[in-house]
N, C-alpha and C positions, 0 to 999 in steps of 0.2 A: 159710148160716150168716152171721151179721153180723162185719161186720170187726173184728177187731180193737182199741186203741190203742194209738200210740208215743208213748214219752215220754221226752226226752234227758236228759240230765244234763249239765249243763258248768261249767264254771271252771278258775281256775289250778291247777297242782297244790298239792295242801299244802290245798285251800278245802272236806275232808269231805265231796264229791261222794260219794264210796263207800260213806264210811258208811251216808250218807242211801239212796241206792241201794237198800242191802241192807235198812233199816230199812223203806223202803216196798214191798220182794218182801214180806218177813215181813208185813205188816201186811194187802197183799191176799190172801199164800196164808190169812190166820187170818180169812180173812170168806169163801173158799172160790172165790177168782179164779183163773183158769188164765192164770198169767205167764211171761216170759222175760226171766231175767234176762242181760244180754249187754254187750259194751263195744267199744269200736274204740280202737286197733287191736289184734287179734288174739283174734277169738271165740275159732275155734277151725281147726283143719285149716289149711289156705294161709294164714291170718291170722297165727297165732304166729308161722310161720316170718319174715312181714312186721313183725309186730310186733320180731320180735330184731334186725330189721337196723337198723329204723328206732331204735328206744329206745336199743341198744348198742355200733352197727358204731361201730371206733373212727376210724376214715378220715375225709376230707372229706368232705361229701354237700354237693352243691349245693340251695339253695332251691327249685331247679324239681322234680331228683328225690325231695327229701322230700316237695312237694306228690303228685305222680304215682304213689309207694309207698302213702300216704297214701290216696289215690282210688282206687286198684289193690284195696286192703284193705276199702274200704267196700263198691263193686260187688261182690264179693264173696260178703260178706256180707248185700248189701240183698237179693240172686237167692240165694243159699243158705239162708239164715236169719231174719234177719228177715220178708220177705215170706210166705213158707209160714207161719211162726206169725201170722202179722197174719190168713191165709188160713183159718187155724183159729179165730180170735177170741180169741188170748190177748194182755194186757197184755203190748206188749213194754218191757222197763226198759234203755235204752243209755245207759253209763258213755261218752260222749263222741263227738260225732257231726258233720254236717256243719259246722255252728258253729265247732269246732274246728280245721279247715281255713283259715276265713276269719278264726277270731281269731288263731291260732298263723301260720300262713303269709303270711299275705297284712296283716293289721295287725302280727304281730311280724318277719316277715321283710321283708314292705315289697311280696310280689307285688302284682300287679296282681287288686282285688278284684273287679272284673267277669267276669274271666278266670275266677277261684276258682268263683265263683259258676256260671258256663256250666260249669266243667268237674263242679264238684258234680252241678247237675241231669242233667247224663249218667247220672254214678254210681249216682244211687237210683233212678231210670226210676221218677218221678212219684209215688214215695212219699217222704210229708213229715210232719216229728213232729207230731203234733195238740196236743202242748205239749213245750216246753223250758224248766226250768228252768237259770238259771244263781245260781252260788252267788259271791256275790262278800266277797272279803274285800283287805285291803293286803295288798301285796308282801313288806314282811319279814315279815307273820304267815304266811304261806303258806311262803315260802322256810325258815323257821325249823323248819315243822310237818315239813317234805320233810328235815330234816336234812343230815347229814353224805353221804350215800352217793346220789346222784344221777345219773341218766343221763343221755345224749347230750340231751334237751330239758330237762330240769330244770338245767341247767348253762350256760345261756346267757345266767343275769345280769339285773340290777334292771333295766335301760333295756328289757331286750326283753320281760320279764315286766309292764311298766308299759306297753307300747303294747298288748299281749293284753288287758291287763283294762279297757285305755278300748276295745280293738275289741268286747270283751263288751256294754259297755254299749253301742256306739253300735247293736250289731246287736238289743238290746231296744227302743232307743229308734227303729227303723226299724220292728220287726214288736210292737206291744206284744200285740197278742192272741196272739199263738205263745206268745213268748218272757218268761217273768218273772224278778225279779231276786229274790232272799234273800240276805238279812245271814247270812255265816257265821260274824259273829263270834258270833253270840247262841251259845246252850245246846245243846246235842247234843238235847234234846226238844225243846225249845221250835220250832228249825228242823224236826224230823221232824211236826212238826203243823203248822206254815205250808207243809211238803210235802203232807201230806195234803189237809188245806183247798183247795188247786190240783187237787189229779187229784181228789175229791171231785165237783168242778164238773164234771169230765168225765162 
C-alpha cells in the first residue's frame, strides 16, 4: 500500500489553524480520502493526560521540562498513531507539530535550536511532514481572538508571542518547499482554498 501524507498546521494561537484544520478533513472526506485528523499535544490515551500538565499545571515548569513533556508527547504519538495511519495510506492532518517545539521553545523561550532540532528528530524516528503550513497573523490579532480565558502558553505575553512568530517565519524561510506561509488575516474561505491549492499539489 502506498504511504500515506502528513500535513502540519502551525501558528500562534488565536491564527484559525483549527478551523482550517477541520475545513480541509471535511473537504478530503467529501472527494472520498481516508484521513486523520489529530493534533499535539494530546491525541489521545498518554497524550491528554500530557497535554493537561503542559496547557494547565499551575506550578513553575522550567523551559527544559516543557521541551521534554512536549517530545515525550509527540514520540508517542508519531509510534502510536500517526505512523500506523501513514502505514495505511491515510491523509494525516496535525493540529501542531515539530515546528511548534522550535517556534514556541527554542525561539520564544530562547533554548538552544540545534538542540531542539536533534532532540525532535529522535522523536518522530524519520518521519517528516511532506508539507507544513503556517498560518501567520500580528500578535494582538491573535491574542485578542484567544480572549479572556487562556492557559499556561497563551499567557506569556506580546514579547514572547512576537519572537514565535518571527521563529515561524525564519523556519519557512530555511525549509521553503516544506514549510508555507498564509495571511490569516484574509477571509475564513478565501484562506480554506489557499489550504487547498497547497495539498492539491501534493
Amino acid at each position: 500500500m502506498q504511504r500515506g501524507l502528513f500535513i502540519t498546521f502551525e501558528g500562534a494561537d488565536g491564527c484559525g489553524k483549527t478551523t482550517q484544520i477541520k475545513l480541509l478533513d471535511e473537504y478530503l472526506r467529501a472527494r472520498g480520502k481516508s484521513t486523520l485528523l489529530t493534533r499535539e499535544p494530546g491525541a489521545k490515551g498518554l497524550g491528554v493526560k500530557l497535554r493537561e500538565i503542559l496547557l494547565n499545571y499551575e506550578g513553575p515548569v522550567s523551559p527544559n521540562c516543557e521541551s521534554f513533556l512536549f517530545l515525550a508527547d509527540r514520540a508517542q504519538h508519531i509510534d502510536c498513531i500517526i505512523k500506523p495511519a501513514l502505514e495505511e495510506g491515510k491523509i494525516v492532518l496535525c493540529d501542531r507539530h515539530t515546528d511548534s517545539t522550535v517556534a514556541y521553545q527554542g525561539y520564544g523561550r530562547g533554548l538552544d535550536i540545534k538542540q531542539i532540532n536533534m532532540l525532535n528528530n529522535i522523536a518522530v524516528n524519520g518521519i517528516k511532514p511532506d508539507l507544513t503550513i503556517v498560518f501567520d497573523i500580528d500578535i494582538q490579532t491573535s491574542l485578542a481572538r484567544v480572549g479572556n480565558e487562556k492557559d499556561r502558553m497563551e499567557s506569556a505575553g506580546i514579547d514572547f508571542f512576537n519572537r514565535v512568530r518571527n521563529g515561524y517565519l525564519e523556519i519557512a524561510e530555511k525549509e521553503p518547499e516544506r514549510v508555507k506561509i498564509i495571511n490569516a488575516s484574509d477571509t475564513i474561505d478565501n484562506i480554506h482554498k489557499k489550504v487547498v491549492e497547497l495539498v492539491e499539489k501534493l
